[in-house]
C-alpha positions in Angstrom: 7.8 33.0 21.4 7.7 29.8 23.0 4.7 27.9 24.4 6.0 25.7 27.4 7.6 22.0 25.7 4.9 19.3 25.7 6.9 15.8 26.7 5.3 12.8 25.2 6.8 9.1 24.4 4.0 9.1 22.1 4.9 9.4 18.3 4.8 12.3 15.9 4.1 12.0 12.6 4.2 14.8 10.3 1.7 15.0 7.9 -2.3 14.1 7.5 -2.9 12.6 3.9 -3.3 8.9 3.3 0.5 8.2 4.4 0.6 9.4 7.8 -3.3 8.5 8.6 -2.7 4.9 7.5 0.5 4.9 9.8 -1.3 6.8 13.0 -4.5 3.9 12.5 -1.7 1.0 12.5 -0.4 2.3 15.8 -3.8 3.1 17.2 -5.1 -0.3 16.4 -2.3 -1.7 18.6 -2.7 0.5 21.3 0.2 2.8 20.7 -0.2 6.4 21.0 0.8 9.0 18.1 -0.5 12.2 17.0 -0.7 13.7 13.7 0.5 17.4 12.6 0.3 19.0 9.3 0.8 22.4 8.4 -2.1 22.3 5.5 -4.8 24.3 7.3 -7.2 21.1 6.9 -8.2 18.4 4.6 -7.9 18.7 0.5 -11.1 19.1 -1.1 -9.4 17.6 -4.2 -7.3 14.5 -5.5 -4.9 13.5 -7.6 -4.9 9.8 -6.9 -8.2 7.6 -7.5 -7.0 3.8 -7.6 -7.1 1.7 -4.7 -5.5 -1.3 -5.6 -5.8 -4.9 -4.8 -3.2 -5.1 -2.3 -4.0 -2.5 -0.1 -7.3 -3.4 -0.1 -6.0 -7.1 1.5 -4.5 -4.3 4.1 -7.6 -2.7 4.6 -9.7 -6.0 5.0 -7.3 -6.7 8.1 -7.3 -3.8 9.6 -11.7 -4.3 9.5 -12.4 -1.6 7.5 -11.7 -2.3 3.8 -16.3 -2.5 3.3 -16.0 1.2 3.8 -13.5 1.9 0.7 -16.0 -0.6 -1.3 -18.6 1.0 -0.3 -17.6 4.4 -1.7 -15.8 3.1 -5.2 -16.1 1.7 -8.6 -15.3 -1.8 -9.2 -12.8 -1.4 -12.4 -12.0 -4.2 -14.4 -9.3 -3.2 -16.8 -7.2 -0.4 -17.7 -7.4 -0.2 -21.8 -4.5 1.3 -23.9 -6.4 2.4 -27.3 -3.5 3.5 -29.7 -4.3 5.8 -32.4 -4.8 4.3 -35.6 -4.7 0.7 -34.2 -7.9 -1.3 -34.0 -6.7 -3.3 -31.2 -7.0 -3.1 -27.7 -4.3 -3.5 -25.7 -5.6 -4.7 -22.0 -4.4 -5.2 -18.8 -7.4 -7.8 -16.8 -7.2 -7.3 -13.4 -10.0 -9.9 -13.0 -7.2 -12.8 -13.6 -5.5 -11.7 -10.1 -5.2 -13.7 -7.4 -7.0 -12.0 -4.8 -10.7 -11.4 -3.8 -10.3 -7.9 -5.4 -9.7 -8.5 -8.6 -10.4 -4.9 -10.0 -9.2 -1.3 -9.1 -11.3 0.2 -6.9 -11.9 3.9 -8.6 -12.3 6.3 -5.7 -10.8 9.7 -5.2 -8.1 10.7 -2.5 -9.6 13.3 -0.7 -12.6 10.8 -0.1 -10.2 7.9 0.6 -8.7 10.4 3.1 -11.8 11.2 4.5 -12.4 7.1 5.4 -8.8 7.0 6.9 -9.7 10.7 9.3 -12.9 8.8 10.1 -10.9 5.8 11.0 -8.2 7.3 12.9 -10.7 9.7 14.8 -12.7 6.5 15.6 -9.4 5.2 17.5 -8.9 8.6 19.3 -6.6 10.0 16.9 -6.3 13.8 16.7 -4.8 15.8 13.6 -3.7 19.5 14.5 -4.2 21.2 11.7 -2.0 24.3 10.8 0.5 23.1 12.8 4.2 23.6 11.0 7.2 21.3 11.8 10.4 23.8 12.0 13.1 21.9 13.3 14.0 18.8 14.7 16.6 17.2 17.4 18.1 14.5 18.7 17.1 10.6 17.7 19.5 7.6 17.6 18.4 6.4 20.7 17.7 9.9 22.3 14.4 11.1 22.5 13.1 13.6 19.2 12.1 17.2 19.9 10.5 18.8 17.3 9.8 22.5 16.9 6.5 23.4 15.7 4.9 26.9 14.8 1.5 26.6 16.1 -2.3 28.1 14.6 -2.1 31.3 16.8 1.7 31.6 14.9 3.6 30.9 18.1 6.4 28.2 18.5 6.3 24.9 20.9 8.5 21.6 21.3 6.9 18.3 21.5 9.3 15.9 22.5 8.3 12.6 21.1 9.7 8.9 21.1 9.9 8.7 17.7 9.1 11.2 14.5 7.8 9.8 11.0 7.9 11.6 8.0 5.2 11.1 5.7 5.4 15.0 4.6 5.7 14.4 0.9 7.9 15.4 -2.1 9.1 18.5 -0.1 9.9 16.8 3.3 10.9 18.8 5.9 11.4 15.8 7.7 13.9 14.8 5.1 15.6 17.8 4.9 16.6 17.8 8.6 18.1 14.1 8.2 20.4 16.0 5.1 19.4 13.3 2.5 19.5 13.4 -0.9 16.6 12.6 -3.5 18.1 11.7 -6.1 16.3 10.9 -9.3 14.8 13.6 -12.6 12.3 14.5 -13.8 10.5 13.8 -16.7 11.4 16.3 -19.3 8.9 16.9 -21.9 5.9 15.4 -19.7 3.4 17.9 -18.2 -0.1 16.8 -17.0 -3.0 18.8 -16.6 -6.1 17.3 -14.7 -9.8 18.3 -14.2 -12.9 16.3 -12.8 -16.2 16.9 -14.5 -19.5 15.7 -15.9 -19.6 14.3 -18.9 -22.8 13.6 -21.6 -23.4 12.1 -24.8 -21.5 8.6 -25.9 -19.3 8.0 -22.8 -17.3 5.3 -22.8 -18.0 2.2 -20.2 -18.0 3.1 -16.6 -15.9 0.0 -15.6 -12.4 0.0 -17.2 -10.0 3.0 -17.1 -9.6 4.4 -20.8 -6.5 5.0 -22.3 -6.1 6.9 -25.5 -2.7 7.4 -26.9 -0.9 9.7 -29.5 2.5 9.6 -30.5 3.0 13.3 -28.8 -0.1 12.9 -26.3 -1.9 10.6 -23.9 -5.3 10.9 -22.7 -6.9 9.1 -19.5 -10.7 9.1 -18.9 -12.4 7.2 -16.5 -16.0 7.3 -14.3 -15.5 8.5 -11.0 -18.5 7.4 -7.9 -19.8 10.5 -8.1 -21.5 12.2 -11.2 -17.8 13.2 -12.4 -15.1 11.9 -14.4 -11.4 11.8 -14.4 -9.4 13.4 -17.2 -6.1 13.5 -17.7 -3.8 14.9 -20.5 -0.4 14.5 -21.0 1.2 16.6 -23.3 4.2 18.8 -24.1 1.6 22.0 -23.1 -0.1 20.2 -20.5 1.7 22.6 -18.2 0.5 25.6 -19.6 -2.2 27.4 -17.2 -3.4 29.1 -20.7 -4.0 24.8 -21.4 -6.0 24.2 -18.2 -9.3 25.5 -19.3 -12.9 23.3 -20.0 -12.2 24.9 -23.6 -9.1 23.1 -24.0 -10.0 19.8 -22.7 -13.1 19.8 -24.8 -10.7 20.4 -28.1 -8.7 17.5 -26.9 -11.9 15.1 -26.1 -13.4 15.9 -29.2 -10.3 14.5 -31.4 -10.5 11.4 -29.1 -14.4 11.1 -29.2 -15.2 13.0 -32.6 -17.3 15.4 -30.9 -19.8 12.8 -29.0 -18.7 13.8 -25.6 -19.5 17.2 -24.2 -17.7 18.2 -20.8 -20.1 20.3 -18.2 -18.6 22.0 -15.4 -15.4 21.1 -14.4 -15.4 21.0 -10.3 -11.6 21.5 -10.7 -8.5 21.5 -12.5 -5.1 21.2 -12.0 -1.4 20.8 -13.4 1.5 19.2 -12.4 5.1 17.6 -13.4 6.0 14.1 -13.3 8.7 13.2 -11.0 10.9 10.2 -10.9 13.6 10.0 -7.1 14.2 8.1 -4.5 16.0 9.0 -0.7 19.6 8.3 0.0 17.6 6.8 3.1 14.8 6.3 5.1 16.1 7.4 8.5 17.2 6.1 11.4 16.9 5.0 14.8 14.1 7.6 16.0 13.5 9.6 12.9 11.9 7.9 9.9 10.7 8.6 6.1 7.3 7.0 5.1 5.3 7.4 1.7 6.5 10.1 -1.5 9.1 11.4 1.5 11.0 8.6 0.4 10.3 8.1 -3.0 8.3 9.3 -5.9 7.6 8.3 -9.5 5.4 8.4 -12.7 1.6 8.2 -12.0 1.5 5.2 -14.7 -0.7 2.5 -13.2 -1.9 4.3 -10.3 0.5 3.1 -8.0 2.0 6.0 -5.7 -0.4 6.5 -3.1 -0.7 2.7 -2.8 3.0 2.2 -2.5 3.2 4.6 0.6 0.2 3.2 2.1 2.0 0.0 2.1 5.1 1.7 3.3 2.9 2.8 6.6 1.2 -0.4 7.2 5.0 -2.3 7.2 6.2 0.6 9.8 3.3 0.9 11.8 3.6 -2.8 13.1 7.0 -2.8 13.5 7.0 0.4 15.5 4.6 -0.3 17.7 6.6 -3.9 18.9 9.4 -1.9 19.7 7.5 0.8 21.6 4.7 -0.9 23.1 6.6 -4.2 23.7 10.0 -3.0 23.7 11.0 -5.3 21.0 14.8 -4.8 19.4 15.6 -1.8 17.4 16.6 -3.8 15.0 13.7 -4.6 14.3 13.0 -1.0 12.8 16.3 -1.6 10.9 14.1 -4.1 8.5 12.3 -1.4 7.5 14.2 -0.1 5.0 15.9 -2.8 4.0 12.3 -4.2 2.7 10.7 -1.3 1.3 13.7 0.5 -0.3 13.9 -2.5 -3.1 9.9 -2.4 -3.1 10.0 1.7 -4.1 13.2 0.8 -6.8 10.5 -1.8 -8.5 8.0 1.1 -8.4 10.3 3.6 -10.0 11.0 1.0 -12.4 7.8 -0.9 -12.9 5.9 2.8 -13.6 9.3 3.6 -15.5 7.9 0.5 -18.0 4.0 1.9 -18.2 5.4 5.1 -18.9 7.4 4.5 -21.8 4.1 2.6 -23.6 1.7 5.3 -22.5 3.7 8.6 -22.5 7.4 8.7 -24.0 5.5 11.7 -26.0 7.8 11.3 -29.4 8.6 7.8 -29.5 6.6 5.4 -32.3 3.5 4.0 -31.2 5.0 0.5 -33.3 7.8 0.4 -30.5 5.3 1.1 -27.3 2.4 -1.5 -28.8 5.1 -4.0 -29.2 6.1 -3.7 -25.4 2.5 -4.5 -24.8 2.7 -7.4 -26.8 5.4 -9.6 -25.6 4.9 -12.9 -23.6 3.3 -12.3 -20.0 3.0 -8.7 -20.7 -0.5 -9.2 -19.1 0.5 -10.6 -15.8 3.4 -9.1 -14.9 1.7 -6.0 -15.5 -1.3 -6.6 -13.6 0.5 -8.5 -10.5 2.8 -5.3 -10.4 0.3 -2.6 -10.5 -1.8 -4.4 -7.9 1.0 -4.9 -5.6 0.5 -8.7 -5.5 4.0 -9.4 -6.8 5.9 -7.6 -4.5 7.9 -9.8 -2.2 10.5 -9.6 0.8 12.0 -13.2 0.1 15.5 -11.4 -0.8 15.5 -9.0 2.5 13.7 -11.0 5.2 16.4 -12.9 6.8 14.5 -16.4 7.6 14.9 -20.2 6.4 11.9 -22.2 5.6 10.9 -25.3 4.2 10.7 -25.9 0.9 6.8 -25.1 0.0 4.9 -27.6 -2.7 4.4 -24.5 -4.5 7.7 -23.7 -5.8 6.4 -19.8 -6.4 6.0 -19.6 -2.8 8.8 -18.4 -0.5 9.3 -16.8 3.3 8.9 -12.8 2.2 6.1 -13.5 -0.1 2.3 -12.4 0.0 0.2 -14.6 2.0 -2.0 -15.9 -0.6 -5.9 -16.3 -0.1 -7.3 -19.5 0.0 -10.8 -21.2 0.7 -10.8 -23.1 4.1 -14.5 -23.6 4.7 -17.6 -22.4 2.7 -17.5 -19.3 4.9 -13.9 -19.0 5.9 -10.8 -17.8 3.7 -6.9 -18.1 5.2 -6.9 -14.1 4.7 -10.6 -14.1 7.1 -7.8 -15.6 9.7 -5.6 -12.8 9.4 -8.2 -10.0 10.3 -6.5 -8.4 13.8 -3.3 -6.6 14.4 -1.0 -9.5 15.4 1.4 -12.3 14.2 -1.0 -15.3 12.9 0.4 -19.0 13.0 -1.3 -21.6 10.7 -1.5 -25.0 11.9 -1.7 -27.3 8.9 -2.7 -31.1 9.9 -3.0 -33.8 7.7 -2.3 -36.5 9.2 -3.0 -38.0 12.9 0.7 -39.3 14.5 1.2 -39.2 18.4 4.0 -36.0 18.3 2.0 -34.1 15.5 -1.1 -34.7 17.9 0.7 -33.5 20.8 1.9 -30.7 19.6 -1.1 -29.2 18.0 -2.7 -29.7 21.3 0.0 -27.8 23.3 1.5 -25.7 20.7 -1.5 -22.2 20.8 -1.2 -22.7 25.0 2.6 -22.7 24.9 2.3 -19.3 22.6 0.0 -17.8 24.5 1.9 -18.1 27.9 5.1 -17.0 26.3 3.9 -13.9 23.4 0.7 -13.5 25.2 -2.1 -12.1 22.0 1.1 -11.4 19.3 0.6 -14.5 18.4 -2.8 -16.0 17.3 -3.2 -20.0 16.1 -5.3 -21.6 13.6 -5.5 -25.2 13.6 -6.9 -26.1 10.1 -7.2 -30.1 9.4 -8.1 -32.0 6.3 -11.7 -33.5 6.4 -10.4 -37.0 6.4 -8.8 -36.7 9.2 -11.0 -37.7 12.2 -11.4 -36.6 15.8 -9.5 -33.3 15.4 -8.3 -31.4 18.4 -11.2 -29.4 19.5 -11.0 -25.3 18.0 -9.7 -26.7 15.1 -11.1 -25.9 11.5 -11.8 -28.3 9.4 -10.9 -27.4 5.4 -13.4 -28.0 2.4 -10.2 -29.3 0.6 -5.9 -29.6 1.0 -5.8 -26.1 -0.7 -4.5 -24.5 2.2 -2.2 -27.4 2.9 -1.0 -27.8 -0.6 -0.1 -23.6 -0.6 1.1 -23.3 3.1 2.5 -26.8 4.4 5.5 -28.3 3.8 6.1 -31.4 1.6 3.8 -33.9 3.5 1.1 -31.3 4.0 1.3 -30.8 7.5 3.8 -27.7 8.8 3.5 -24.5 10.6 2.8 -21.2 8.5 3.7 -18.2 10.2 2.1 -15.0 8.5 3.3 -11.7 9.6 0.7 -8.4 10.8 1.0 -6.7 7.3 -0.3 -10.5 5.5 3.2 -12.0 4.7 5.2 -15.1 5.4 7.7 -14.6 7.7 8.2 -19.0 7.9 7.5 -22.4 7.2 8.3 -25.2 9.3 7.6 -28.5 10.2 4.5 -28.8 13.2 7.2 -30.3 15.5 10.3 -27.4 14.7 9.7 -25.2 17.6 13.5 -24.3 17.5 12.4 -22.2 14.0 9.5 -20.9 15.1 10.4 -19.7 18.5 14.0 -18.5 17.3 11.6 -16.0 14.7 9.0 -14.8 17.2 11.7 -14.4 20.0 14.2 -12.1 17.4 11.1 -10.1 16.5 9.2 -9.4 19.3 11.2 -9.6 22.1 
């Protein structure tokens, strides 16, 4: 039976883990309403992911809540690929990033999960547990009613503005939009997984070990609590017969010649490796977010990072359009950034994969990946998600930037603007930030840093928020304005002569560059996206 249809504008999303929680605290934040089902009859006591990543940690820190993650995980410094029968390490230095969190942060899912609940809570979120999505109607421009079967096993329709799938590798969500996931798996690659205490000669506590046979690969790694993280990959990883403390201890003893003894495992688990992406990510009312949409080789730890990011990019776009009734189109940019984002995944992990489990292939050919030019780099900048970039998908000109590197779809990079003040510090609230770069004092540059944060306010009211940073030579600056240790913010952000407008985007990247006195750019941007 039926319970009576519950109308809302608000917006559904359709599943609880870090995907959908992420997505429901972005529209929170920003004073959009959403609520959260899942049909799980509450939260996993277990995880499969533990890396938060540099990246989403930057997301984190401006959304105000990033101390909570750091609070709860291990600073790692490296991930080490030990091949057998070769003395040298093969290591990937996450401390040579770019970013204030140069590490991985080593923390499980279900307590990363359990920060996000408390987060979304906080905001007045609620997450209805047990609750099953059915069926689903209308969208493009009409609004969505989904059919639900409720705890007490009847049926109901909520009729929501919008619905967002963030419901995993089996998405119902998906399956009602008829898309395809396209991709395979990868044959010949089975992982089994346990958590568990460890004694005698561990290895250190602050890099994430790799150990790797031509036919096997074998992660260990300290977890906060008084647990670590194994992980075998094997042709007979699969095998339930496999997932027992005995077998993991045969396997840890070849790797440690019997100096480390497992104690209790607190769980284990197996699983396949997956490698597919969606025809699409939805449309106008009905969206995919997270592994809904794509889905790839653990390698590197990325997965759960990737669709975090997917949520933060969503969340700020969808709550313009429904809060602030900005254009659809808007939405429409979406996917067209984070589709080519998920195909670098897929292939990025693709790359990791083939040097840490293509189970049968020589060890000579995946050390010698490892080994060429800017192996280091590319790896690290990719794993963290610092690399990543919408310069070929956001449809905006800007300046040329002294730094050639640095384009309109990249990261907002950090940089120091007082002893106690960093560019990203500025970026710490749920709206559009402009930079105000001044160098030098001339009567139109002055005049329009003096009028330009009024003229914002009266026309985008708080979507837009102004920083006026000057050099420390130049004197009497307009009052408000910060004054920079040094040009490094000028020399990343401005345009040739140092001076120029940086606009910076909610989710920390450049949506333009322009001279102080282009308002035709600047307003032409903010009036296409938020209006």
């Amino acid at each position: 039976m039926f319970d009576s249809a519950e109308v809302s504008n608000s917006i559904l999303i359709v599943g609880a883990g870090p995907t959908g929680l992420t997505l429901g605290i972005e529209l929170l934040r920003r004073g959009v309403p959403c609520r959260i089902i899942d049909k799980a009859a509450g939260p996993a006591a277990t995880s499969r992911s533990f890396t938060l990543h540099a990246r989403t940690l930057e997301l984190f820190e401006m959304a105000g809540f990033a101390d909570r993650f750091l609070e709860r995980g291990i600073r790692s410094v490296s991930m080490d690929y030990s091949f057998r029968g070769v003395a040298e390490v093969a290591r990937l230095d996450f401390t040579e990033l770019d970013s204030r969190h140069a590490y991985i942060l080593v923390i499980s899912q279900n307590v990363t999960e359990r920060i996000l609940r408390d987060r979304f809570t906080e905001l007045g979120g609620d997450i209805e547990w047990d609750t099953e999505l059915q069926a689903l109607t209308g969208g493009s421009g009409t609004p969505v009613t989904a059919t639900v079967t409720t705890p007490n096993g009847n049926q109901k329709r909520i009729r929501a503005g919008w619905v967002v799938g963030c419901d995993g590798l089996r998405s119902t969500v998906r399956t009602h939009l008829g898309l395809d996931f396209t991709g395979d798996d990868y044959d010949g690659v089975e992982m089994r997984m346990m958590d568990v205490p460890l004694s005698g000669k561990t290895p250190a506590t602050d890099r994430v070990h790799y150990m790797i046979d031509q036919d096997r690969m074998v992660l260990v790694t300290k977890l906060p609590e008084d647990t670590w993280r194994i992980l075998i990959s094997d042709p007979g990883a699969n095998d339930n017969a496999m997932a027992t403390r005995e077998s993991f201890q045969t396997v840890i003893d070849d790797h440690f010649a019997g100096a480390v003894t497992l104690g209790n495992p607190e769980w284990i688990s197996t699983f396949r490796v997956w490698r597919r992406l969606s025809a699409g990510y939805g449309h106008h009312g009905i969206y995919l977010c997270g592994d809904a949409a794509h889905i790839h080789s653990p390698a590197g730890g990325q997965g759960m990072n990737a669709c975090i990011q997917d949520a933060v990019n969503l969340g700020w776009k969808l709550a313009l359009v429904a809060r602030h009734g900005a254009s659809l189109e808007l939405l429409d940019s979406y996917e067209r950034e984070r589709r080519p984002i998920a195909e670098q995944v897929i292939a990025g992990t693709h790359l990791l994969h083939r040097v840490i489990m293509a189970h049968g292939t020589s060890l000579t050919d995946r050390l010698a990946i490892t080994r060429e030019p800017g192996f280091n780099t590319r790896a690290i900048r990719q794993i963290s998600g610092l690399a990543y970039t919408y310069r070929d998908t956001i449809d905006v000109e800007s300046e040329p930037s002294p730094v050639d590197e640095l384009a309109s779809g990249d990261r907002a990079p950090d940089a120091t603007v007082t002893p106690s003040l960093r560019v990203h510090d500025l970026l710490r609230h749920p709206d559009h930030t402009l930079l105000v770069l001044q160098r030098r004092r001339e009567p139109l540059v002055d005049h329009r840093v003096d009028t330009l944060p009024t003229h914002l306010r009266r026309r985008y009211g708080d979507r837009v928020r102004t920083a006026v940073i000057a050099t420390k030579d130049l004197t009497t600056p307009s009052p408000g304005t910060f004054t920079a240790t040094d040009t490094t913010a000028h020399d990343l952000y401005g345009t040739a002569t140092g001076d120029g407008l940086a606009l910076i985007r909610p989710d920390g990247y450049i949506a333009l560059r322009c001279a102080i006195t282009d308002e035709k750019a600047l307003t032409g941007y903010l009036d296409t996206t938020l209006t």
